[in-house]
mmCIF file as Biopython writes it, N, C-alpha, C and O atoms, coordinates in Angstrom:
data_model
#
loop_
_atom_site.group_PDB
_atom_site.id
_atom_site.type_symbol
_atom_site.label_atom_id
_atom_site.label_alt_id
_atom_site.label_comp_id
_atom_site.label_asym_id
_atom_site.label_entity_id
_atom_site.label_seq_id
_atom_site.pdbx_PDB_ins_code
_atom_site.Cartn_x
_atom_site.Cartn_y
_atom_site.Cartn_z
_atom_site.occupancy
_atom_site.B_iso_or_equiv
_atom_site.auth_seq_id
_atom_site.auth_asym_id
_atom_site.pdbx_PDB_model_num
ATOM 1   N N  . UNK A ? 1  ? -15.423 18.352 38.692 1.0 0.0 1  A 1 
ATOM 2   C CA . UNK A ? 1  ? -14.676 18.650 37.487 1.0 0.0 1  A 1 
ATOM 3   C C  . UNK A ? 1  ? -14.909 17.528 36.472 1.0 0.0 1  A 1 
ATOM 4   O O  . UNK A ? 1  ? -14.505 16.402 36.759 1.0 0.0 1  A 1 
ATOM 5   N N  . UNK A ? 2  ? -15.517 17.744 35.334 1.0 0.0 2  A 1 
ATOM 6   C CA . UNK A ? 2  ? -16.025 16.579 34.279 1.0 0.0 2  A 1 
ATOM 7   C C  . UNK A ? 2  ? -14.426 16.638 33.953 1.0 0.0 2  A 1 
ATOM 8   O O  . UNK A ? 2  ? -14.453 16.059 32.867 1.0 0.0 2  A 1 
ATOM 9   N N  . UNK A ? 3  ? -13.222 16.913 34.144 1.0 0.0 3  A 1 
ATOM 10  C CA . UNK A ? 3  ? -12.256 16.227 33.038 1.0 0.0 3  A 1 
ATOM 11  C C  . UNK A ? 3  ? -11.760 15.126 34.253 1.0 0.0 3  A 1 
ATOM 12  O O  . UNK A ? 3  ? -11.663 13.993 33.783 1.0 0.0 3  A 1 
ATOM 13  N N  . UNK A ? 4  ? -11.575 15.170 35.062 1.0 0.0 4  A 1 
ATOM 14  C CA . UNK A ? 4  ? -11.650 13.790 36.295 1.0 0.0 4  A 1 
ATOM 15  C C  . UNK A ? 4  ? -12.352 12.773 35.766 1.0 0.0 4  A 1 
ATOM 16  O O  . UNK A ? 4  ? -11.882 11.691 36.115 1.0 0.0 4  A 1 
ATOM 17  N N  . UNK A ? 5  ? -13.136 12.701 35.178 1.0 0.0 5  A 1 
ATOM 18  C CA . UNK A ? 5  ? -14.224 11.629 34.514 1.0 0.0 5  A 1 
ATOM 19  C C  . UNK A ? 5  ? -14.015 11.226 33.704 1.0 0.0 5  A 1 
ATOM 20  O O  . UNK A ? 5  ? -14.569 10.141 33.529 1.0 0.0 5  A 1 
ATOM 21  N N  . UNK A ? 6  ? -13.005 11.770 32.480 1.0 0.0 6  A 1 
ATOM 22  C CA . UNK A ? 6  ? -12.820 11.446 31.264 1.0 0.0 6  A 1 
ATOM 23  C C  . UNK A ? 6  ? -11.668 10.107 31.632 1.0 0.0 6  A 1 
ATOM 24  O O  . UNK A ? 6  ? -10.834 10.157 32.536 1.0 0.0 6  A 1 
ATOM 25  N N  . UNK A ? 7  ? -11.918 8.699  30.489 1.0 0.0 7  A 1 
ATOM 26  C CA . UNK A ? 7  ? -11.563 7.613  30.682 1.0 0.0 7  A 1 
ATOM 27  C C  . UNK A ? 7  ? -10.126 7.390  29.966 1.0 0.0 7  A 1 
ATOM 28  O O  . UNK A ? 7  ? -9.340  6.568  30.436 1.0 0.0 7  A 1 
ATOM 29  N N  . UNK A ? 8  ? -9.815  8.140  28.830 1.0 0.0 8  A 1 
ATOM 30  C CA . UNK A ? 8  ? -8.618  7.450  28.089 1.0 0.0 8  A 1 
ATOM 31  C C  . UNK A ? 8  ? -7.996  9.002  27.922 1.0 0.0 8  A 1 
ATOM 32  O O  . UNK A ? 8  ? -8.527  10.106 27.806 1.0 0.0 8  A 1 
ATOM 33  N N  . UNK A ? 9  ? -6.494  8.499  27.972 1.0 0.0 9  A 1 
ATOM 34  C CA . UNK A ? 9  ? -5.519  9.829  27.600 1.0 0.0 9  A 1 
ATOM 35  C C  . UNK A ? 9  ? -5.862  10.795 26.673 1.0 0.0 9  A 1 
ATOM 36  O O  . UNK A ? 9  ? -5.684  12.008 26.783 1.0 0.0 9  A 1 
ATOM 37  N N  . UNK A ? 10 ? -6.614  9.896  25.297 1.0 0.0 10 A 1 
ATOM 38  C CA . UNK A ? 10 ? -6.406  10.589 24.245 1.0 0.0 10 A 1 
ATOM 39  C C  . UNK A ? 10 ? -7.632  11.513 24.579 1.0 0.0 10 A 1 
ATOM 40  O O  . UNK A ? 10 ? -7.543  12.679 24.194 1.0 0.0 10 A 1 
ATOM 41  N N  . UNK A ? 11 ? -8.463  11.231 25.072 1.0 0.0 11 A 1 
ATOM 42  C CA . UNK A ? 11 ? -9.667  12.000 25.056 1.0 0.0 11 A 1 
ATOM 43  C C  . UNK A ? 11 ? -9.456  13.091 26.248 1.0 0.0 11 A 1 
ATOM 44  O O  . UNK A ? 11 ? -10.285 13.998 26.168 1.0 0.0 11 A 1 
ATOM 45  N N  . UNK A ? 12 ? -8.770  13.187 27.065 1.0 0.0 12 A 1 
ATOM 46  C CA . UNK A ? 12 ? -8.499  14.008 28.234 1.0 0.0 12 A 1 
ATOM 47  C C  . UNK A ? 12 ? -7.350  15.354 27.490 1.0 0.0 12 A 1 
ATOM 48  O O  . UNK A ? 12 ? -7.364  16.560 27.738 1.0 0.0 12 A 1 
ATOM 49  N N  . UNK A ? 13 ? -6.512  14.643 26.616 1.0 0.0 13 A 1 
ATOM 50  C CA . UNK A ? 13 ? -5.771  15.624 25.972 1.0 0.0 13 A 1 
ATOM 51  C C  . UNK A ? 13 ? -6.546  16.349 25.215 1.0 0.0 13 A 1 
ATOM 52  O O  . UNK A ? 13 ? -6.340  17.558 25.106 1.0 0.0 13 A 1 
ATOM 53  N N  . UNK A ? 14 ? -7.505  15.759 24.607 1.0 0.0 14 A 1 
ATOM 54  C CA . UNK A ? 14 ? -8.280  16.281 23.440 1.0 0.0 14 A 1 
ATOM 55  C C  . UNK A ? 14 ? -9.068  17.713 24.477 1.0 0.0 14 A 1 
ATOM 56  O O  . UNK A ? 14 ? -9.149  18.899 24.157 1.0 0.0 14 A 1 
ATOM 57  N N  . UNK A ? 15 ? -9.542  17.046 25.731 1.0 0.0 15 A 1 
ATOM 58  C CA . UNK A ? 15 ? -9.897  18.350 26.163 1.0 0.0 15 A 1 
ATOM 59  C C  . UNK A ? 15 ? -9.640  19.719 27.040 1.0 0.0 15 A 1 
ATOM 60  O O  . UNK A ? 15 ? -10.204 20.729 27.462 1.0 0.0 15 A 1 
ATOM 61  N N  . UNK A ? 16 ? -8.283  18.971 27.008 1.0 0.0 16 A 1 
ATOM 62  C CA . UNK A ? 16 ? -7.485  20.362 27.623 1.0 0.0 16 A 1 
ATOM 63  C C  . UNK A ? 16 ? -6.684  20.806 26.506 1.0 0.0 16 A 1 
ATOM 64  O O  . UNK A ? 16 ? -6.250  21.952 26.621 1.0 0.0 16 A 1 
ATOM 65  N N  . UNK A ? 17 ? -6.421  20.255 25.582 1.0 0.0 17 A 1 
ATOM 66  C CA . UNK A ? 17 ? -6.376  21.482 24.688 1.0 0.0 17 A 1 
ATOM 67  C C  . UNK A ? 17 ? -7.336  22.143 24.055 1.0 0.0 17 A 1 
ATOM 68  O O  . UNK A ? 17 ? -6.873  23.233 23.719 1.0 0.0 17 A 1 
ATOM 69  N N  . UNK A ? 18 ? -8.866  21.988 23.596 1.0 0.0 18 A 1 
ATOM 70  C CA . UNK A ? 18 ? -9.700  22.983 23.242 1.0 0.0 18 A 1 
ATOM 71  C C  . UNK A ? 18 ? -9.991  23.564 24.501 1.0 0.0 18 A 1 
ATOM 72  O O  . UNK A ? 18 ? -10.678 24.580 24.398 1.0 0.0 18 A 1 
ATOM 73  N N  . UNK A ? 19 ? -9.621  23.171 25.903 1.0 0.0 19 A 1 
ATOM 74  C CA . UNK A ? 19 ? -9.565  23.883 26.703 1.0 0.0 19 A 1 
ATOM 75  C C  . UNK A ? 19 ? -8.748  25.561 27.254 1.0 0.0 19 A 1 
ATOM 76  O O  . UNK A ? 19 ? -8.938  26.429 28.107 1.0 0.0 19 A 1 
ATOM 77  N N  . UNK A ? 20 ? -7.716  25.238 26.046 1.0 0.0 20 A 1 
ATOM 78  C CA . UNK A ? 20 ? -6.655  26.541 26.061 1.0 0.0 20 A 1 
ATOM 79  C C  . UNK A ? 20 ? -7.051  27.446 26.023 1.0 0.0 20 A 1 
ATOM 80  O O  . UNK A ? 20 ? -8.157  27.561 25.493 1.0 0.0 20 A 1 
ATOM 81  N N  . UNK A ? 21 ? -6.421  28.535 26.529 1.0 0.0 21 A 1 
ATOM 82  C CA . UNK A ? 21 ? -6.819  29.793 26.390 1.0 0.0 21 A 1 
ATOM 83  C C  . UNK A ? 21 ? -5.251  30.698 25.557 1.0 0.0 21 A 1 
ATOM 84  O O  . UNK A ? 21 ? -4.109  30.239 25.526 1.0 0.0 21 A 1 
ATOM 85  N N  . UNK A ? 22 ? -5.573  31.618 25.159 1.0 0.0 22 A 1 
ATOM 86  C CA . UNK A ? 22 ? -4.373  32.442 24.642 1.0 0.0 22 A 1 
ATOM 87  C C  . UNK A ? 22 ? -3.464  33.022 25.849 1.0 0.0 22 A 1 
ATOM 88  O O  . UNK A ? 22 ? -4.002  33.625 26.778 1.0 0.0 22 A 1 
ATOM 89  N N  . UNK A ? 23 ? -1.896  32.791 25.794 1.0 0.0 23 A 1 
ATOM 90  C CA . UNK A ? 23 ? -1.096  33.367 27.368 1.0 0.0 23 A 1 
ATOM 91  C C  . UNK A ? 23 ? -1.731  34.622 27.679 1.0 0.0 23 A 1 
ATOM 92  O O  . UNK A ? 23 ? -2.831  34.609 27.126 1.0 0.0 23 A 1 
ATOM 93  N N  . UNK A ? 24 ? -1.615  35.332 28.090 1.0 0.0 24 A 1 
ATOM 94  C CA . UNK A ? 24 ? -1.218  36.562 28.771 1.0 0.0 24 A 1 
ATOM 95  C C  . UNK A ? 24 ? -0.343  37.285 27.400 1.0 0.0 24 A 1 
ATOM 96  O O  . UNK A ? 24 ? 0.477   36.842 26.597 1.0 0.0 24 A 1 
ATOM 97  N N  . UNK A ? 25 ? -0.894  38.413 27.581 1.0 0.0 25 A 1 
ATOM 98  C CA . UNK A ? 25 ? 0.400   39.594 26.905 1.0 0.0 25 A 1 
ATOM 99  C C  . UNK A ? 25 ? 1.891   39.460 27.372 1.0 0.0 25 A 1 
ATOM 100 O O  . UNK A ? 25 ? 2.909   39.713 26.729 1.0 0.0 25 A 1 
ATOM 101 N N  . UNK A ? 26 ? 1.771   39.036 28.546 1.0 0.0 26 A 1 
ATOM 102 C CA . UNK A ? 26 ? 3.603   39.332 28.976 1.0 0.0 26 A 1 
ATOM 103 C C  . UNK A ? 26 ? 4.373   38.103 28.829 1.0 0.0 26 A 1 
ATOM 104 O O  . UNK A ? 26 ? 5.566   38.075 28.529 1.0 0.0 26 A 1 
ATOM 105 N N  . UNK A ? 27 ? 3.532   36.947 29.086 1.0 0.0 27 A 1 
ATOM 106 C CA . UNK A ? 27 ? 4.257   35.681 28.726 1.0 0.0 27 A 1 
ATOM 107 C C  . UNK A ? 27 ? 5.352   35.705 28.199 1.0 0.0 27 A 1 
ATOM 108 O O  . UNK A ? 27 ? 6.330   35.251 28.792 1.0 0.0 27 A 1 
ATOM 109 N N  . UNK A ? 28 ? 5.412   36.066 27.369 1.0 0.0 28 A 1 
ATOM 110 C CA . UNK A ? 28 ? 6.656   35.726 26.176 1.0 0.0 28 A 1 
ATOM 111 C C  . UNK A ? 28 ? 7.738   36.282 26.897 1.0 0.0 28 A 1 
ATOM 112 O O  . UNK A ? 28 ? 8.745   35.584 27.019 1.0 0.0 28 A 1 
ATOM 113 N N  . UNK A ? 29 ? 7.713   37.426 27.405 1.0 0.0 29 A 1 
ATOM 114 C CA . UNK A ? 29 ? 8.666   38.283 28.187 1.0 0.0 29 A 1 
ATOM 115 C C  . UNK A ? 29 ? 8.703   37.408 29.718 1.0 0.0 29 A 1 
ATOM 116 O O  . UNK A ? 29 ? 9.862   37.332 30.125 1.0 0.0 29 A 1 
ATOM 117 N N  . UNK A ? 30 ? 7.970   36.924 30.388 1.0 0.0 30 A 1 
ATOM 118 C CA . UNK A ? 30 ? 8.219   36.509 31.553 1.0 0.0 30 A 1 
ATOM 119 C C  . UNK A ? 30 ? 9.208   35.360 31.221 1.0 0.0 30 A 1 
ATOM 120 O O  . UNK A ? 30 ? 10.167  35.029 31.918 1.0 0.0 30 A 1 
ATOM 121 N N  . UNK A ? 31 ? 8.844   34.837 30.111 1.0 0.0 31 A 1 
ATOM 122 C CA . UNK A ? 31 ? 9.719   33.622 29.600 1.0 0.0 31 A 1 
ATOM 123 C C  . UNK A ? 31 ? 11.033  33.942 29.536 1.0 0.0 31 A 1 
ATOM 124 O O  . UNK A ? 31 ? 11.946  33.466 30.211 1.0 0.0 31 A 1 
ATOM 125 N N  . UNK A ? 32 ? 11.084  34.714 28.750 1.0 0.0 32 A 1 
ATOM 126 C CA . UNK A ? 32 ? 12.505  35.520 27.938 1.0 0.0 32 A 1 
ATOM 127 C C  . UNK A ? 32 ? 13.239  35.802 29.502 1.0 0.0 32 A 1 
ATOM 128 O O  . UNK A ? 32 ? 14.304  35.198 29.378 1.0 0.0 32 A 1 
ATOM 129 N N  . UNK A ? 33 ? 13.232  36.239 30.525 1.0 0.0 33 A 1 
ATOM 130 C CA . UNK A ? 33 ? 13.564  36.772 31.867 1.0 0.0 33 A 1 
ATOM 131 C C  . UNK A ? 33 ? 13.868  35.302 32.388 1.0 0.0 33 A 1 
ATOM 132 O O  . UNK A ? 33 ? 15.065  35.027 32.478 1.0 0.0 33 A 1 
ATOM 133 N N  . UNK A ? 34 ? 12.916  34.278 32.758 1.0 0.0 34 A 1 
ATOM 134 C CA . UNK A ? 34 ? 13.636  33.097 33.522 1.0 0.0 34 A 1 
ATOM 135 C C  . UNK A ? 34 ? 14.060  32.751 32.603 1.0 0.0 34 A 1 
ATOM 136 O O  . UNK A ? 34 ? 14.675  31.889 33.232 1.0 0.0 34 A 1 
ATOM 137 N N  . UNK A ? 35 ? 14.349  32.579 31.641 1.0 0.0 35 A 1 
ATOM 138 C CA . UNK A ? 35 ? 15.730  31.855 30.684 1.0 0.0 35 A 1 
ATOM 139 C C  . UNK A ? 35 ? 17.302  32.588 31.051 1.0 0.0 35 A 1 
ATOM 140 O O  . UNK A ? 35 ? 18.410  32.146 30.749 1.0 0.0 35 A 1 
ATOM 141 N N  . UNK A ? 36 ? 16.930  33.976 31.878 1.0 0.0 36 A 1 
ATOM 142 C CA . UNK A ? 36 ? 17.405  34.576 31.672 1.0 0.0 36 A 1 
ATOM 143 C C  . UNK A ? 36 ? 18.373  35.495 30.328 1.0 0.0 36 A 1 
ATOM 144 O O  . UNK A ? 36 ? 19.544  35.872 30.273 1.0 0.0 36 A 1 
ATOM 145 N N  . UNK A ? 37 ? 17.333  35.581 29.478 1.0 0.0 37 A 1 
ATOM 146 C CA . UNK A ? 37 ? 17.512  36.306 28.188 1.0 0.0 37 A 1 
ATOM 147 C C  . UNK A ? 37 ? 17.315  37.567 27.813 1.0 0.0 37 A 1 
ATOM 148 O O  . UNK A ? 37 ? 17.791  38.078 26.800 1.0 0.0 37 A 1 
ATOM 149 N N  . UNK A ? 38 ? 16.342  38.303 28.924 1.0 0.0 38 A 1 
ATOM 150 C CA . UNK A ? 38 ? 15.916  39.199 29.218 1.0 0.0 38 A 1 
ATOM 151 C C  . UNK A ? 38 ? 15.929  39.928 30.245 1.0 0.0 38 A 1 
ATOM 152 O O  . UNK A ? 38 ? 15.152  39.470 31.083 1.0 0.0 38 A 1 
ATOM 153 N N  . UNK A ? 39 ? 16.727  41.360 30.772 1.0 0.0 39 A 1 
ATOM 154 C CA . UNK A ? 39 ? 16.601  42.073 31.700 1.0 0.0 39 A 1 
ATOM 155 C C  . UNK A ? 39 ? 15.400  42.373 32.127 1.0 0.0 39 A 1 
ATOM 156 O O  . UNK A ? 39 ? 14.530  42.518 31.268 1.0 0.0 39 A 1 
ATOM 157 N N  . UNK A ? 40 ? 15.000  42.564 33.735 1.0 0.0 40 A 1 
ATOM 158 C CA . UNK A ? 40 ? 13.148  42.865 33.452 1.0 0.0 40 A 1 
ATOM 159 C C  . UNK A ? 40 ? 13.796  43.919 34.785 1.0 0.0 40 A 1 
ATOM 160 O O  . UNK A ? 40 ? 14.745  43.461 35.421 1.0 0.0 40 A 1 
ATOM 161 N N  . UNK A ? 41 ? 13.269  45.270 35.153 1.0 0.0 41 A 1 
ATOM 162 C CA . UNK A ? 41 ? 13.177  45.985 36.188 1.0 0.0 41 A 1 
ATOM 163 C C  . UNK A ? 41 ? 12.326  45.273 37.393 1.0 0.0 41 A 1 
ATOM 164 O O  . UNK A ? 41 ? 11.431  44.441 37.240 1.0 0.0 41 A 1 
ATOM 165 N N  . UNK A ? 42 ? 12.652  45.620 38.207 1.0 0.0 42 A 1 
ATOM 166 C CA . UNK A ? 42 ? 12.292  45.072 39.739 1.0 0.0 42 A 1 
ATOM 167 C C  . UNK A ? 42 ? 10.951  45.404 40.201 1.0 0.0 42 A 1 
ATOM 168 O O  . UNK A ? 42 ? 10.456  44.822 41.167 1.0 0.0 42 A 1 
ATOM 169 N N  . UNK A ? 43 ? 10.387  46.247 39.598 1.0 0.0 43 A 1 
ATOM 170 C CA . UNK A ? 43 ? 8.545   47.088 39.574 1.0 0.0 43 A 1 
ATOM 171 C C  . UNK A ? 43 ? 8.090   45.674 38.821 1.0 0.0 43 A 1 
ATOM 172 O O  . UNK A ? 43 ? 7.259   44.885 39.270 1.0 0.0 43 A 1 
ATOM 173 N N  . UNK A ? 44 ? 9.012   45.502 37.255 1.0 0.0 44 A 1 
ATOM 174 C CA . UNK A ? 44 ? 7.816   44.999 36.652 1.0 0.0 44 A 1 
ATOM 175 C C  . UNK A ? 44 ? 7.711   43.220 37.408 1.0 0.0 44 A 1 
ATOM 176 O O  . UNK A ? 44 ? 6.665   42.583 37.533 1.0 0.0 44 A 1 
ATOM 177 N N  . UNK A ? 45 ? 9.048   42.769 37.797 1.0 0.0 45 A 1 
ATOM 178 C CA . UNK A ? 45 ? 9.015   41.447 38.195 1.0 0.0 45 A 1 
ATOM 179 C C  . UNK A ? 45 ? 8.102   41.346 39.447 1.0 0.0 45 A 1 
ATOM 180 O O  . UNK A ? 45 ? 7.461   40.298 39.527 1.0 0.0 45 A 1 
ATOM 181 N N  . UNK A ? 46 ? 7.933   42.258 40.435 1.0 0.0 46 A 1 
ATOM 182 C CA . UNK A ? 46 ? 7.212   42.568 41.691 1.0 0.0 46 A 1 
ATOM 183 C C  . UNK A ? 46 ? 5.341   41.916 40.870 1.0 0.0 46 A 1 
ATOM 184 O O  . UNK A ? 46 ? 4.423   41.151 41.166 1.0 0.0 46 A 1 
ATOM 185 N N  . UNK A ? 47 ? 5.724   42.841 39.794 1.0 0.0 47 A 1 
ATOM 186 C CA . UNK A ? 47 ? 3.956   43.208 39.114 1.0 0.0 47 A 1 
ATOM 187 C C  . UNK A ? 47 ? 3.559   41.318 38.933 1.0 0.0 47 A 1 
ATOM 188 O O  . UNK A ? 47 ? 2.708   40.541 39.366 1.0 0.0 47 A 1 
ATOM 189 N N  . UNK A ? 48 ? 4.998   41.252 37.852 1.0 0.0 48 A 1 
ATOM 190 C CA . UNK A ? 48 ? 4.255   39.919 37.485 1.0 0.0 48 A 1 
ATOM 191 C C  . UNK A ? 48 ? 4.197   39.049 38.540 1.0 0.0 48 A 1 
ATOM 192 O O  . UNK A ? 48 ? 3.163   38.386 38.456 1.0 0.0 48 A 1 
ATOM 193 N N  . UNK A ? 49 ? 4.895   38.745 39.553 1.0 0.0 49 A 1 
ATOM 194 C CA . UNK A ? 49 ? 4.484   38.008 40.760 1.0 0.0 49 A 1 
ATOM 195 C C  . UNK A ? 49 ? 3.333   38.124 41.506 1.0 0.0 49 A 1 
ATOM 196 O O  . UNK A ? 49 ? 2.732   37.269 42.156 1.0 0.0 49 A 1 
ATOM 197 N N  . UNK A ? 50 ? 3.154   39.037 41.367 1.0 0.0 50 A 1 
ATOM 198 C CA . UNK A ? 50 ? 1.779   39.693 42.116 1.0 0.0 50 A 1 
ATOM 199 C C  . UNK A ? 50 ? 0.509   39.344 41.156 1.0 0.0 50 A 1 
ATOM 200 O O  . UNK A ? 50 ? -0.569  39.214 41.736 1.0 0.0 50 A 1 
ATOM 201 N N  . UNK A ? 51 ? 0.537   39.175 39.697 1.0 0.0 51 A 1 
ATOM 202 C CA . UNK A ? 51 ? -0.473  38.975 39.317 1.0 0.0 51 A 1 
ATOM 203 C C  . UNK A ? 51 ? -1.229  37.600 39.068 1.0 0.0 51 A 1 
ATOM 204 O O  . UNK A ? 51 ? -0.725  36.550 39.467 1.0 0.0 51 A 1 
ATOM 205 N N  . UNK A ? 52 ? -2.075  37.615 38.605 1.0 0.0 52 A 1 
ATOM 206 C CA . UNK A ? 52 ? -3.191  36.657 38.510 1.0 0.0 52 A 1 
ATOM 207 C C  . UNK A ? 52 ? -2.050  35.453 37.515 1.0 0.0 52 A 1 
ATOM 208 O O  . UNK A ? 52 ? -1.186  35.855 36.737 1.0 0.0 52 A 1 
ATOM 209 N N  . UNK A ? 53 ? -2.356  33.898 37.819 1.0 0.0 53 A 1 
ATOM 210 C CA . UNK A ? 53 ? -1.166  32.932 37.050 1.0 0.0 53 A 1 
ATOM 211 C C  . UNK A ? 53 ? -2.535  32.656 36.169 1.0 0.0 53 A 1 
ATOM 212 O O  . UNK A ? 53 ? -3.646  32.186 36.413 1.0 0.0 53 A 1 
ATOM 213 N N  . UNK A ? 54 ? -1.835  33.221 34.970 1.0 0.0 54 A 1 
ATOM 214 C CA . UNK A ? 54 ? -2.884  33.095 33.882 1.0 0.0 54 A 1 
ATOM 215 C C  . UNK A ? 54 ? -2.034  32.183 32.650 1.0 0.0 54 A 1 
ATOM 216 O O  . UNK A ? 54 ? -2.278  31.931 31.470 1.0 0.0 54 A 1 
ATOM 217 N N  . UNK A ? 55 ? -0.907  31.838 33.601 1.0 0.0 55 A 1 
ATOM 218 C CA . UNK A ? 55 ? -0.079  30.865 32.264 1.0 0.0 55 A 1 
ATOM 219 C C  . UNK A ? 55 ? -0.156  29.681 32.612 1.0 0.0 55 A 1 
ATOM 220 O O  . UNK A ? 55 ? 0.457   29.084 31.727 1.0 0.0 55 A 1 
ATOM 221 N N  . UNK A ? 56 ? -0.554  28.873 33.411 1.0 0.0 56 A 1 
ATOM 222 C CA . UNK A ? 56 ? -0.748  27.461 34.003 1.0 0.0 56 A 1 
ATOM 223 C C  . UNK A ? 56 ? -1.160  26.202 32.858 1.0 0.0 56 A 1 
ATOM 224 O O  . UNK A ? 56 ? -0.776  25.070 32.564 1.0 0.0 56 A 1 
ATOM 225 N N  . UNK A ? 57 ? -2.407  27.397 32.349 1.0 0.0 57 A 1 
ATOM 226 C CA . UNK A ? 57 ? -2.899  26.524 31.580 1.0 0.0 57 A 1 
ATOM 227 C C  . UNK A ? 57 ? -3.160  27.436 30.070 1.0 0.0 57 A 1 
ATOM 228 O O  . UNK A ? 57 ? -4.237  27.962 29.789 1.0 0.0 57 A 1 
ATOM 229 N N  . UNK A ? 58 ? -2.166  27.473 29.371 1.0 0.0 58 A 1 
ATOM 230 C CA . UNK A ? 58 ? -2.248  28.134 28.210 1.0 0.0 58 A 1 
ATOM 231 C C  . UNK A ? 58 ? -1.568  27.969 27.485 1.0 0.0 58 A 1 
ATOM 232 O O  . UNK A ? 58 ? -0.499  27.483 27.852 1.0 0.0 58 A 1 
ATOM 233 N N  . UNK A ? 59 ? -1.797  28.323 25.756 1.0 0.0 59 A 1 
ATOM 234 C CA . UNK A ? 59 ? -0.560  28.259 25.003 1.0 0.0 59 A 1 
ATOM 235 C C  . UNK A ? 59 ? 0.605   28.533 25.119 1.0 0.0 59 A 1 
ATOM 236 O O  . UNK A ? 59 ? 0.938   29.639 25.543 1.0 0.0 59 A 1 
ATOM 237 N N  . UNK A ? 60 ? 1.373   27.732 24.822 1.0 0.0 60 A 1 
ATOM 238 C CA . UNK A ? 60 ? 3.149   28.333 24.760 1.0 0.0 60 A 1 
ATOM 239 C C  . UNK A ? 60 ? 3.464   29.705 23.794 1.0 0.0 60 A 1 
ATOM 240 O O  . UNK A ? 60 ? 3.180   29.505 22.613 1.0 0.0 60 A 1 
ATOM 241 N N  . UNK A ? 61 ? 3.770   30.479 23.964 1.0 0.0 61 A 1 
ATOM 242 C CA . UNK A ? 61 ? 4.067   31.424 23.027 1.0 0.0 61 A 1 
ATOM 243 C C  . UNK A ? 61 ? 5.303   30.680 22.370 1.0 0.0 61 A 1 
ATOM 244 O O  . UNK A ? 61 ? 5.723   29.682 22.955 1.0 0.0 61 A 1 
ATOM 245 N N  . UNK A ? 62 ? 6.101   31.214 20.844 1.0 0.0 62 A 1 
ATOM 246 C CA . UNK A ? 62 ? 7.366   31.139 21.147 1.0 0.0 62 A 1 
ATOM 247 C C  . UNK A ? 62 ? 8.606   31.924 21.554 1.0 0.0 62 A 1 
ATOM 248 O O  . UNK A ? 62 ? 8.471   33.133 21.365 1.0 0.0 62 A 1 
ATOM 249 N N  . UNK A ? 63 ? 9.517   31.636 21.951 1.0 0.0 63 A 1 
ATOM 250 C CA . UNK A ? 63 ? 10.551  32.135 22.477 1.0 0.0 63 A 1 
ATOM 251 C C  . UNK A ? 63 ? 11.683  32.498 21.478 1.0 0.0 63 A 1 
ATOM 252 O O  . UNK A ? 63 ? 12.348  31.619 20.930 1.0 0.0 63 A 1 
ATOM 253 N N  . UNK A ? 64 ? 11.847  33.602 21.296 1.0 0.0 64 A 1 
ATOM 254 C CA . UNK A ? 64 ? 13.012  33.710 20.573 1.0 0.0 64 A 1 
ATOM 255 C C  . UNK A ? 64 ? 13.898  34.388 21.132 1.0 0.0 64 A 1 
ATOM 256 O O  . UNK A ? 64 ? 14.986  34.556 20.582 1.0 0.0 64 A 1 
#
């Protein structure tokens, strides 16, 4: 992994953020649910557990 290699903070930040990718479509809603702000049905919470963690490393949406 070349970002293991990188020497100073600033330059490691520098590349995980052009490293970002855009969340997921549901993000915002998975958010909204553990804040608990949002009701989510038991299919869809099953779904999002089950799917691929595509928010680890991605933009924050915001939350309203």
């Amino acid at each position: 992994m070349p970002e293991l290699r990188i020497t100073t903070e600033e330059a490691f930040v520098a590349a995980m953020r052009a490293a970002l990718t855009p969340p997921p479509a549901a993000y915002a809603e998975i958010v909204r649910a553990n804040l608990g702000l949002a009701a989510v049905d038991p299919d869809t919470a099953t779904e999002w557990e089950l799917g691929r963690n595509q928010c680890a490393a991605s933009a924050l949406p915001a939350v309203s």
